[in-house]
DSSP file (Angstrom, degrees, kcal/mol; ACC not computed):
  #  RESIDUE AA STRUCTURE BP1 BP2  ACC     N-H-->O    O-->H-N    N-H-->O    O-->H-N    TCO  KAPPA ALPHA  PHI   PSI    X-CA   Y-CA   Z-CA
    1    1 A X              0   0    0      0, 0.0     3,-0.2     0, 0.0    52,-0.2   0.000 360.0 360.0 360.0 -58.6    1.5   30.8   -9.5
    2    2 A X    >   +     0   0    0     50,-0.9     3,-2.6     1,-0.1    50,-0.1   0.209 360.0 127.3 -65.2  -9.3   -1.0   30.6   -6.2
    3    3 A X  T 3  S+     0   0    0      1,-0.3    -1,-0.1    48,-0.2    50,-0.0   0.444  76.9  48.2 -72.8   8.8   -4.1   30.8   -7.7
    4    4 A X  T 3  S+     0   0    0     -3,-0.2     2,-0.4     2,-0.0    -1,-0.3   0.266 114.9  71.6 -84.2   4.5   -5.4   27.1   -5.7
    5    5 A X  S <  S-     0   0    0     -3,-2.6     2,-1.0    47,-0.0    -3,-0.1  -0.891  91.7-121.7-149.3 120.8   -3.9   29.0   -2.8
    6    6 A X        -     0   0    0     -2,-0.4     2,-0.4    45,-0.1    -3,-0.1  -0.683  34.0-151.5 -32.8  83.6   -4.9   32.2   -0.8
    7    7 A X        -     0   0    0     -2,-1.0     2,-0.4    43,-0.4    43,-0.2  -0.618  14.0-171.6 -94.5 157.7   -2.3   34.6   -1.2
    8    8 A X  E     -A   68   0A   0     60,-0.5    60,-1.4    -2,-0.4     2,-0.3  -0.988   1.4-171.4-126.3 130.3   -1.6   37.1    1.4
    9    9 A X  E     -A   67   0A   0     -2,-0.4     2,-0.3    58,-0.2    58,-0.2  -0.888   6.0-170.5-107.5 153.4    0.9   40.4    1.6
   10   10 A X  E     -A   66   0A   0     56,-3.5    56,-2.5    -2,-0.3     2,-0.7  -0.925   8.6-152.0-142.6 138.5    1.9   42.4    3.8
   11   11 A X  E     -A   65   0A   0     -2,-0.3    54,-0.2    54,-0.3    33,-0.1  -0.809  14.1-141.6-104.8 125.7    3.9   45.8    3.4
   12   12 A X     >  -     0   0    0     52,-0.7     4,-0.8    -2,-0.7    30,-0.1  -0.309  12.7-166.5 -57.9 138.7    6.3   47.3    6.2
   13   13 A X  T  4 S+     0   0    0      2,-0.2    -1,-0.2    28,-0.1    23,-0.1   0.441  95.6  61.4 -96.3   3.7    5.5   51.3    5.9
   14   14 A X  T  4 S+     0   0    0     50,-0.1    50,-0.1    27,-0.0    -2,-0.0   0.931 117.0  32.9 -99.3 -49.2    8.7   51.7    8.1
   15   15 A X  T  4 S+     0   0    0     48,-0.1    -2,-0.2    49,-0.1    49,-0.1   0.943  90.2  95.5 -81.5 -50.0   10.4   49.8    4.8
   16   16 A X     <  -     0   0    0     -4,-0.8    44,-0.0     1,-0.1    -5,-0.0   0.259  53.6-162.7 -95.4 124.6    8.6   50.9    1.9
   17   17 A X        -     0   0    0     24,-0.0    23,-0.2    25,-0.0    -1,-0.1   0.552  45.1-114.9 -89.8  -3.2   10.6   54.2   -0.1
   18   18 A X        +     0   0    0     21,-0.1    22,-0.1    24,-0.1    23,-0.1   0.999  65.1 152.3  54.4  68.4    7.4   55.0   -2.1
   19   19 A X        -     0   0    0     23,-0.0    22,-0.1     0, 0.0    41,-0.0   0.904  42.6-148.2 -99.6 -58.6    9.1   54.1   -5.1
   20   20 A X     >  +     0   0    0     12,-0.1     4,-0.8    22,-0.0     3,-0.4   0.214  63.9 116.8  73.9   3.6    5.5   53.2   -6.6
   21   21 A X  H  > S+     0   0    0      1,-0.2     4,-1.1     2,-0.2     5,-0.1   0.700  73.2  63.6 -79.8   0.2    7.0   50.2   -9.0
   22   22 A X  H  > S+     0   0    0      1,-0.2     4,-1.0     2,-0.2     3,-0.5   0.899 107.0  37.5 -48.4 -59.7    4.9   48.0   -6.9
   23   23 A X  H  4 S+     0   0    0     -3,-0.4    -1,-0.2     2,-0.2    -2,-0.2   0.711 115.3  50.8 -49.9 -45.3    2.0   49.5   -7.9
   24   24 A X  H  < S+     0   0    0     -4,-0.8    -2,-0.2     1,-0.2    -1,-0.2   0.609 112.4  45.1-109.0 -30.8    2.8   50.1  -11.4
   25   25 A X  H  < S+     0   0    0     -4,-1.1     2,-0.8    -3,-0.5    -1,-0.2   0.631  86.5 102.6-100.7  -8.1    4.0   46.3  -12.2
   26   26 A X    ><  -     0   0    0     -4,-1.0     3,-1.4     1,-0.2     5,-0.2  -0.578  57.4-160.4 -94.2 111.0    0.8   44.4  -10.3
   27   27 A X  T 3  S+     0   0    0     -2,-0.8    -1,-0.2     1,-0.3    -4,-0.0   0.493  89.5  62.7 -60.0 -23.1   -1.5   43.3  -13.2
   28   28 A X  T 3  S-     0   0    0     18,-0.0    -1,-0.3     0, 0.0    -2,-0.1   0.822  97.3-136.8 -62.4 -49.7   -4.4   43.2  -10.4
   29   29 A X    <   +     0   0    0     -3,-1.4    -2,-0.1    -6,-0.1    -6,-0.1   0.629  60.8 135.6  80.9  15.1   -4.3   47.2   -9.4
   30   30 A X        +     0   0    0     16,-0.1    15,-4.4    15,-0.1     2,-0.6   0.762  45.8  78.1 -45.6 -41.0   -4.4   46.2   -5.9
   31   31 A X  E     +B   44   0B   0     13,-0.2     2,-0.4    -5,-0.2    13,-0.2  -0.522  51.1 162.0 -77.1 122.4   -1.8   48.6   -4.8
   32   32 A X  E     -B   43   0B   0     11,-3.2    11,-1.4    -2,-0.6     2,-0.4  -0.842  35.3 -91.3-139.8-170.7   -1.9   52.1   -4.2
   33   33 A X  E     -B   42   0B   0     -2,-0.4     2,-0.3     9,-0.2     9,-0.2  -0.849  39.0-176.5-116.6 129.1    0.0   55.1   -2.5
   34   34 A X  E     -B   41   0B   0      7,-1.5     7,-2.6    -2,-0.4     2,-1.4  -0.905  24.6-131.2 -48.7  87.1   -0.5   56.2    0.8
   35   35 A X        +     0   0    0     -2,-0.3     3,-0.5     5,-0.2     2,-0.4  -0.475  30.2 165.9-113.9 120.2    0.4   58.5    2.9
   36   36 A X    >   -     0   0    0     -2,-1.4     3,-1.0     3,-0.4    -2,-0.0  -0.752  66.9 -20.4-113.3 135.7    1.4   57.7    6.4
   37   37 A X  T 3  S-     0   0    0     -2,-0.4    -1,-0.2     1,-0.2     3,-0.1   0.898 128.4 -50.4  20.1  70.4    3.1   59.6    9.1
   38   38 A X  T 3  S+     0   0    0     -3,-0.5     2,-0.2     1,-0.0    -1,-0.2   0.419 118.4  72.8  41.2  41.9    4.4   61.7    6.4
   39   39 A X  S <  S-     0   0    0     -3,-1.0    -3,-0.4    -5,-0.2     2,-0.3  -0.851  83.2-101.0-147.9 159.0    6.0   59.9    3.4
   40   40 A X        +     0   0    0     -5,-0.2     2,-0.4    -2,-0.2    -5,-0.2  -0.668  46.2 175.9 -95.4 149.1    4.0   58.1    0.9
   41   41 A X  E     -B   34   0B   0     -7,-2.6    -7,-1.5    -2,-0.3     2,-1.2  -0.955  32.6 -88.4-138.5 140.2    3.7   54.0    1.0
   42   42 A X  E     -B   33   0B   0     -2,-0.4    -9,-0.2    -9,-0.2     2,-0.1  -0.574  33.2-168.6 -51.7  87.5    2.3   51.5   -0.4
   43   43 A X  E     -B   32   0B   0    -11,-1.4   -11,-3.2    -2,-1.2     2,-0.5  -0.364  24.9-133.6 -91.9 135.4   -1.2   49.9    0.5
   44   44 A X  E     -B   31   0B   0    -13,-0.2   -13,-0.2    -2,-0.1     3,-0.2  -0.845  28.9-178.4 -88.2 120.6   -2.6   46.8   -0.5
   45   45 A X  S    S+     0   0    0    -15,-4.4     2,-0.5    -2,-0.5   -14,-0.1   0.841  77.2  24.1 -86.8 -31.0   -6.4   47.9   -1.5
   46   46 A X    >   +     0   0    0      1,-0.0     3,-0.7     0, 0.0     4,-0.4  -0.990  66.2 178.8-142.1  95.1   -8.4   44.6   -2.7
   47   47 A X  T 3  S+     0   0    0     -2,-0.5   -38,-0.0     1,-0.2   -40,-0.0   0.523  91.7  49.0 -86.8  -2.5   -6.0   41.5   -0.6
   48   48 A X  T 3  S+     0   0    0      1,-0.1    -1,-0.2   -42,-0.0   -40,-0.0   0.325  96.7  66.9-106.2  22.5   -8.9   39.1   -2.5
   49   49 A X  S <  S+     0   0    0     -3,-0.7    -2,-0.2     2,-0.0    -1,-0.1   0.691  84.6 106.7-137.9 -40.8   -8.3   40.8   -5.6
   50   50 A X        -     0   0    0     -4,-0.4   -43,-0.4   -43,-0.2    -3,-0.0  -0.206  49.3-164.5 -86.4 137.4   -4.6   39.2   -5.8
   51   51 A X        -     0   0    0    -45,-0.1   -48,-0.2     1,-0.1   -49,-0.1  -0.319  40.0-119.4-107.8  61.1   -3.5   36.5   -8.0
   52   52 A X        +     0   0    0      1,-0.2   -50,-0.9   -50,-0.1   -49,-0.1   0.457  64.8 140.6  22.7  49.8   -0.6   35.8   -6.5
   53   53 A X        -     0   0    0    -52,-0.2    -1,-0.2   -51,-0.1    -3,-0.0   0.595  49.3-143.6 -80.0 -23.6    1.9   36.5   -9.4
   54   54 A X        +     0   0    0      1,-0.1     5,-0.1     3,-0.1     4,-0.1   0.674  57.2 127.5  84.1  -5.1    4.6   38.2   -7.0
   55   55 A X    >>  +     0   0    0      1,-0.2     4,-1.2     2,-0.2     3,-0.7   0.655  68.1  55.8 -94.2  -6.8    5.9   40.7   -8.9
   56   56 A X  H >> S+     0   0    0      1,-0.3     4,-1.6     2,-0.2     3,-0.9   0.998 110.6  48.0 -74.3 -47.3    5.5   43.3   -6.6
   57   57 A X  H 34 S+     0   0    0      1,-0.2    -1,-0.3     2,-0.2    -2,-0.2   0.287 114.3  49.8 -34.5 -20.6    7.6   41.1   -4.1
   58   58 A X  H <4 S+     0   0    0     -3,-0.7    -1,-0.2    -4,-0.1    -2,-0.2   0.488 114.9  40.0-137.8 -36.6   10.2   40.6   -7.1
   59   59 A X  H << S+     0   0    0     -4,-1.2     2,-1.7    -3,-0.9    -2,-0.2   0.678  87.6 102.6-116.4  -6.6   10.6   44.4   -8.1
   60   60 A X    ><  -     0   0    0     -4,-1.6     3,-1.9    -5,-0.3    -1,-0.1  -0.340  50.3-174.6 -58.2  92.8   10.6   45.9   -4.4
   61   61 A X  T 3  S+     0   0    0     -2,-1.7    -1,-0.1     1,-0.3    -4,-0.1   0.765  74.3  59.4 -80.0  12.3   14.3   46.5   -3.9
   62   62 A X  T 3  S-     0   0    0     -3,-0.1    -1,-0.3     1,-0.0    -2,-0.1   0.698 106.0-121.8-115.3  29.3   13.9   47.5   -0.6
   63   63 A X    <   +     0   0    0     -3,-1.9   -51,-0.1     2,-0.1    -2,-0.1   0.120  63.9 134.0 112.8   6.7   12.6   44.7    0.6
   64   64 A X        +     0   0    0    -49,-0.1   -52,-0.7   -53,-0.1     2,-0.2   0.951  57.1  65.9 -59.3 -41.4    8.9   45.9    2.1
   65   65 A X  E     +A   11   0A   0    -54,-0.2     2,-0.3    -9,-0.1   -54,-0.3  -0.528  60.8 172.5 -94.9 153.7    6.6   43.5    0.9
   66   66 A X  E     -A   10   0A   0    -56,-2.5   -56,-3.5    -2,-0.2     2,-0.3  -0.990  37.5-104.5-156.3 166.2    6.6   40.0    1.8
   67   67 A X  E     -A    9   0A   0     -2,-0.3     2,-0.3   -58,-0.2   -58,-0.2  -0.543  40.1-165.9 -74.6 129.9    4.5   36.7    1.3
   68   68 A X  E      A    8   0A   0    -60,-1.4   -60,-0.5    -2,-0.3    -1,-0.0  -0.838 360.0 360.0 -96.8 156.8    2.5   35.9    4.7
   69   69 A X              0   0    0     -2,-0.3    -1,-0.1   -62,-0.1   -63,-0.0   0.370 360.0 360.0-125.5 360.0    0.6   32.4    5.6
């Protein structure tokens, strides 16, 4: 969708349930689980690694990651 385009995320840990489908649907493998001040979250590992498909953004129901510019 982006790939002329520099995409950027970022994920709230304050929002993010550790659900893991973030992880699970992103064709890249950029995402992985975390754990920070004692629940596990979701971390972007490789931010040049992403081709800016969105689906993590799409299948996060609680709203934690979102597109930055």
């Amino acid at each position: 969708m982006r790939n002329d385009e520099k995409t950027l995320l970022k994920i709230s840990s304050r929002k993010c349930t550790g659900c893991e489908l973030c992880a699970a649907v992103c064709p890249s493998q950029i995402l992985n689980m975390v754990f920070l001040s004692n629940k596990e979250c979701a971390r972007i590992s490789k931010q040049n690694k992403c081709i800016g498909c969105l689906s993590c953004i799409e299948i996060c129901e609680s709203g934690a990651i979102r597109l930055i510019n």
